[in-house]
C-alpha positions in Angstrom: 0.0 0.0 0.0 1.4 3.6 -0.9 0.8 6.9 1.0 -1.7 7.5 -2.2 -3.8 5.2 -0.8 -4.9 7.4 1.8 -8.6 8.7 1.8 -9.5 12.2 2.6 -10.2 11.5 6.4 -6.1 10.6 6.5 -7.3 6.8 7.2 -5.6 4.0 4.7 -7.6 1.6 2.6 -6.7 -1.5 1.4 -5.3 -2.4 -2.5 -7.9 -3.7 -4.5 -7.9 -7.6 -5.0 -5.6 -8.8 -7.9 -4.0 -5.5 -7.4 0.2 -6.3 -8.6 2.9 -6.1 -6.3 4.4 -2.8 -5.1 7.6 -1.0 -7.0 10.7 -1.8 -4.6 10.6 2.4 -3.9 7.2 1.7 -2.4 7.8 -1.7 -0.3 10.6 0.2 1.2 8.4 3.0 2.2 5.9 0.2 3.4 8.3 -1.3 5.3 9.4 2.2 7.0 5.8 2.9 7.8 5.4 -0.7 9.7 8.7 -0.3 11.2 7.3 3.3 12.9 4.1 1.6 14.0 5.8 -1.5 15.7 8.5 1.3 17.2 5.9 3.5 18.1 3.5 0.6 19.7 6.6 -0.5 22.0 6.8 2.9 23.1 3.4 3.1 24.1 3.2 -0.4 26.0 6.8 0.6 27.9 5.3 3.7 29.0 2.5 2.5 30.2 0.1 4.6 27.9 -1.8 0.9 27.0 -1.4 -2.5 27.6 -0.1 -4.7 24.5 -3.4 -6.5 24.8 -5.1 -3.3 24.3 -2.9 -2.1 21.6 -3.8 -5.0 19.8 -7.4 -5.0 20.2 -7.6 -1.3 19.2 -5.5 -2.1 15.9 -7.6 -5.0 15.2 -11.1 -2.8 15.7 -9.1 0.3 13.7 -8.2 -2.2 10.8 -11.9 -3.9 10.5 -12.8 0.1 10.5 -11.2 1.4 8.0 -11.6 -1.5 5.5 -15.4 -1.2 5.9 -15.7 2.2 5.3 -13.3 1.8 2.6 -15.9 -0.6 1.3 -18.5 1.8 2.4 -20.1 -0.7 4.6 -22.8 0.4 6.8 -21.4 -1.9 9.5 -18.3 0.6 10.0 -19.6 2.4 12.9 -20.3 -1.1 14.7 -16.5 -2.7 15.1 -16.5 -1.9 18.7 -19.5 -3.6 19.1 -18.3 -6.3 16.6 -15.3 -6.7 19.1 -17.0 -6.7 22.2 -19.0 -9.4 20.7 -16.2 -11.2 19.2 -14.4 -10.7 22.8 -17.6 -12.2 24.5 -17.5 -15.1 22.3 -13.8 -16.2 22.2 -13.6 -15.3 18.4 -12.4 -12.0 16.7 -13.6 -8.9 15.1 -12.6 -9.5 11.4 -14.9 -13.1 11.3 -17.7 -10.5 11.3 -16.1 -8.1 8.7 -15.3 -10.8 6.3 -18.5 -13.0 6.6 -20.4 -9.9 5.8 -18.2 -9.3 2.9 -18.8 -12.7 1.9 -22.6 -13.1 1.8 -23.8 -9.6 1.6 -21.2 -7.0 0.3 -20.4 -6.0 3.5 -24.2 -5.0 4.9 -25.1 -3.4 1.5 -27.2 -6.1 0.2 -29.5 -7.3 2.8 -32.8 -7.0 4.7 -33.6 -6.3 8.2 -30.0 -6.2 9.6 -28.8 -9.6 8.4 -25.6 -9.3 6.8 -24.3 -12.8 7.2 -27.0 -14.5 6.0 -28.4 -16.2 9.1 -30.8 -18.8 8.7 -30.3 -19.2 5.0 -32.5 -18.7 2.2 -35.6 -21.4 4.1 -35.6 -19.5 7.2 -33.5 -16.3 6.7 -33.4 -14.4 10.4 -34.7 -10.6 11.2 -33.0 -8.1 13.5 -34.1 -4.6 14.2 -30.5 -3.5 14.3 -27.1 -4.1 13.6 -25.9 -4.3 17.0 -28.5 -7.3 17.6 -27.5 -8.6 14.3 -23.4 -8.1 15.2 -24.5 -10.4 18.6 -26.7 -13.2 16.9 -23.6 -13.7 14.1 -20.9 -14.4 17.5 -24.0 -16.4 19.2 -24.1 -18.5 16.3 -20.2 -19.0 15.7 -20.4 -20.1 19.3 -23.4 -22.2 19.1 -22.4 -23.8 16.4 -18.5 -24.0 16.2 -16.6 -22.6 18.9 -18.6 -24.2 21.7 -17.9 -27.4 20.3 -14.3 -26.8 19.9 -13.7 -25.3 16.6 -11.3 -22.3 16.6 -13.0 -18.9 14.7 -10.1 -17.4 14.4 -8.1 -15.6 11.8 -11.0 -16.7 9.4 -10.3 -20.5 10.0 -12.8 -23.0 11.1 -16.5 -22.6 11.1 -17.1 -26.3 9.9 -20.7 -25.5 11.1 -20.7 -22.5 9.4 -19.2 -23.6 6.1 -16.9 -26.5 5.4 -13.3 -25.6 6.0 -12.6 -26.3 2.4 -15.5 -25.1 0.4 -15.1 -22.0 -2.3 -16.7 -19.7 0.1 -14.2 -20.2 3.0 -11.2 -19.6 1.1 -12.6 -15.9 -0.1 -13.8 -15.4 3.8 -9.7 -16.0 4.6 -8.9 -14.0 1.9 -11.0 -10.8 3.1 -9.8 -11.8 6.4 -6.5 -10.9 5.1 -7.2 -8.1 3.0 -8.9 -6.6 6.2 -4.9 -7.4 8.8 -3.5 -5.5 5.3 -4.6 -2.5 6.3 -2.3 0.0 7.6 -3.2 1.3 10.8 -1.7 4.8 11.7 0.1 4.5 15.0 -1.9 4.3 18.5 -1.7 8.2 19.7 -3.3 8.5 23.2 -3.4 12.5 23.2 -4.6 12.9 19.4 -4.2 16.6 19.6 -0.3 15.9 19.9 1.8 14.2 17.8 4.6 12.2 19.7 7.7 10.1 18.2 
């Protein structure tokens, strides 16, 4: 990814699919750029400013974010409640991104709140929100997968779900990694203040 792919807001958004590899000028800079954030991200955790655990979490949520409105998803005000969810659940806030992706463009084809396609086309499933949506997505991962000890994480398992090795399971891992390929701007806890 290249500074050019920068919205107006100053977030990042991630290549197309398919898009070719970078010029060696611009994986250098990429590199640069990752090397800040992981310096940057030590700072933060040795001074105390956040925990690594919460460091993480907030890039995770930040990535999900910016890909979705990058997709101009409806669901990108929702990652924190995606993550809670995911948190709640033993699972992780891109499984939501990238199922939505999958079944529905990301919220921008479906009815009534149901971007992952709950129930199927024989009894398809309502929600008056996405926040009660966001939840009955993790309640069903941990219904049907987790609960009976099948890792959702980093976009693998779900046999429940989907079989591991269908089509539609191999373009959920992709968007899964699409989504952790977005660059995250470093974690600044006084935003009005740029430190280094």
């Amino acid at each position: 990814m290249t500074q050019k792919d920068v919205n107006d807001s100053g977030n990042s958004i991630p290549p197309p699919s398919g898009r070719g590899e970078n010029s060696t000028g611009e994986a250098d800079m990429i590199q640069k750029m990752h090397d800040i954030h992981s310096l940057y991200a030590e700072w933060a955790v040795e001074n105390e400013r956040i925990s690594r655990a919460q460091y993480e979490e907030w890039r995770k949520r930040e990535q999900c974010r910016i890909w979705l409105e990058h997709i101009g998803s409806p669901l990108a005000p929702y990652t924190q409640v995606m993550q809670d969810q995911a948190v709640r659940v033993g699972s992780n806030v891109y499984m939501c991104a990238a199922v939505s992706k999958a079944e529905s463009s990301g919220g921008l084809v479906c009815h009534d709140f149901n971007a992952w396609g709950l129930g199927g086309s024989t009894n398809y499933r309502t929600f008056g929100c996405w926040e009660a949506g966001i939840a009955a997505f993790y309640q069903f991962l941990y219904d049907w997968d987790i609960s009976r000890g099948y890792p959702a994480v980093d976009g693998h398992s779900t046999p429940n779900y989907c079989e591991p090795n269908e089509p539609w399971m191999t373009n959920v891992d992709g968007i899964v990694r699409d989504i952790q390929a977005v660059y995250v701007p470093p974690y600044n806890p006084n935003p009005g203040r740029i430190e280094i």
